[in-house]
N, C-alpha and C positions, 0 to 999 in steps of 0.2 A: 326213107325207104327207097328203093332202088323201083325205075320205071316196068320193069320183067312181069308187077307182080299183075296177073289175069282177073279177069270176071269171075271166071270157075274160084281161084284162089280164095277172093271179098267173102261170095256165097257160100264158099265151105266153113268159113266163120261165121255167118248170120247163118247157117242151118246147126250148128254150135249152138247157136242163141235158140234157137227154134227147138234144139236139144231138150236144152233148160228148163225150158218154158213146157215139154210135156212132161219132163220129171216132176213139175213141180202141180201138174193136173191143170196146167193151161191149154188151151187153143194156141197147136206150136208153130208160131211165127215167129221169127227174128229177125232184124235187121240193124244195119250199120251201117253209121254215114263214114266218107272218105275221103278227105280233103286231101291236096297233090298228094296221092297214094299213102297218107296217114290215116291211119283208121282214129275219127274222134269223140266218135259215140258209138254203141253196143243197147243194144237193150232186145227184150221179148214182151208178149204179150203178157202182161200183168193183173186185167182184170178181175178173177176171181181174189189175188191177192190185196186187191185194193179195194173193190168193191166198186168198181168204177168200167163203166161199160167204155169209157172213153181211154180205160188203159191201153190202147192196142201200140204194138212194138213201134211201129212207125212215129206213133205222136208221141211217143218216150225219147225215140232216137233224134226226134225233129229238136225237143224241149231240149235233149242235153247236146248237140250238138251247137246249137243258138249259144246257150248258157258259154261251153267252151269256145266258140268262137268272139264273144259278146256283142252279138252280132243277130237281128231279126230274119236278116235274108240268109239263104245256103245258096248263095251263087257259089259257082264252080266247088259244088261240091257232087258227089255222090250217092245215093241211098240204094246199099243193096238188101233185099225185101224176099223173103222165101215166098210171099203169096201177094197177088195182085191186090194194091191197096184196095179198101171199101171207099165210099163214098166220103165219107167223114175224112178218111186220113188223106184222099186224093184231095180234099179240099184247101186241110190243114198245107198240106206241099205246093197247092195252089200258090198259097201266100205265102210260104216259105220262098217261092220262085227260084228253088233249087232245078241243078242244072240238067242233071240225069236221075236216073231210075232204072237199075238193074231187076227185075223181077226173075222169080223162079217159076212158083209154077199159076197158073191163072185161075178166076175164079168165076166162071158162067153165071155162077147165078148171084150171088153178094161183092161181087168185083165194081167198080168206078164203072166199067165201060157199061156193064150191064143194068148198072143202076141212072144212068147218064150223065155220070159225072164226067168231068175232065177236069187236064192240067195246066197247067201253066205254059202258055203256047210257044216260047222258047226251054223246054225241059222237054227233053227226049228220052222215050224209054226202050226200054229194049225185054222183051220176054225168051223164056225159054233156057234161063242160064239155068244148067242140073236141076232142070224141070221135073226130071224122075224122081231124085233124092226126094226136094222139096215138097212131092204130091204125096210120095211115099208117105213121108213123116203125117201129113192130113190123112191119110187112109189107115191107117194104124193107129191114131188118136180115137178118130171116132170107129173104129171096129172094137177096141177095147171099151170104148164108152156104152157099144149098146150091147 
């Protein structure tokens, strides 16, 4: 893949994922990791389909990401994420000590920061990519839900 492609670009595929993931009566988050601008893993929030509170998009994208690299760490990779990990999956990236973190939109109250998590102190993230889109898709989930 040619170096052109943007943040905006990544995110409008993990909100694809995020798509999915409310067609299918998930909590719609998607994300996708992206090694030198190869996309290597996809995934969405899968819980209800799994029965597993530990499904969330991030720790799916981390496991197949690992898997296709054969590889424990995601250095110099990527994870773009439509909603600020929770605490759990900031953790899981913790030790992934992947390199970045695209986030969409954030999350005051069940987000890492507000739970007092943190990352991995050389991983840098960046908020606010198609933050609209991203919050959109959460406000039209659960306005349908109640």
């Amino acid at each position: 893949m040619a170096d052109f492609f943007t943040n905006e670009y990544f995110m409008q595929i993990a909100i694809n994922e995020a798509k999915n993931a409310f067609e299918q009566g998930e909590i719609p988050v998607g994300a996708i990791v992206v090694s030198n601008n190869q996309i290597i893993a996809k995934s969405h929030n899968l819980t209800e389909l799994l029965h597993d509170v530990t499904a969330h998009a991030e720790m799916q994208a981390i496991s197949s990401a690992a898997n296709y690299l054969s590889a424990k760490y995601l250095k110099n990779c990527t994870l773009f994420v439509t909603l600020e990990p929770c605490q759990m999956c900031a953790g899981a990236l913790y030790w992934s000590q992947i390199s970045n973190i695209v986030c969409g939109a954030q999350d005051s109250k069940r987000g890492y920061r507000a739970m007092g998590g943190q990352l991995h102190p050389k991983t840098t993230i960046t908020f606010g990519t198609l933050e609209k889109e991203c919050a959109d898709l959460m406000t039209q989930f659960f306005a349908k839900k109640r």
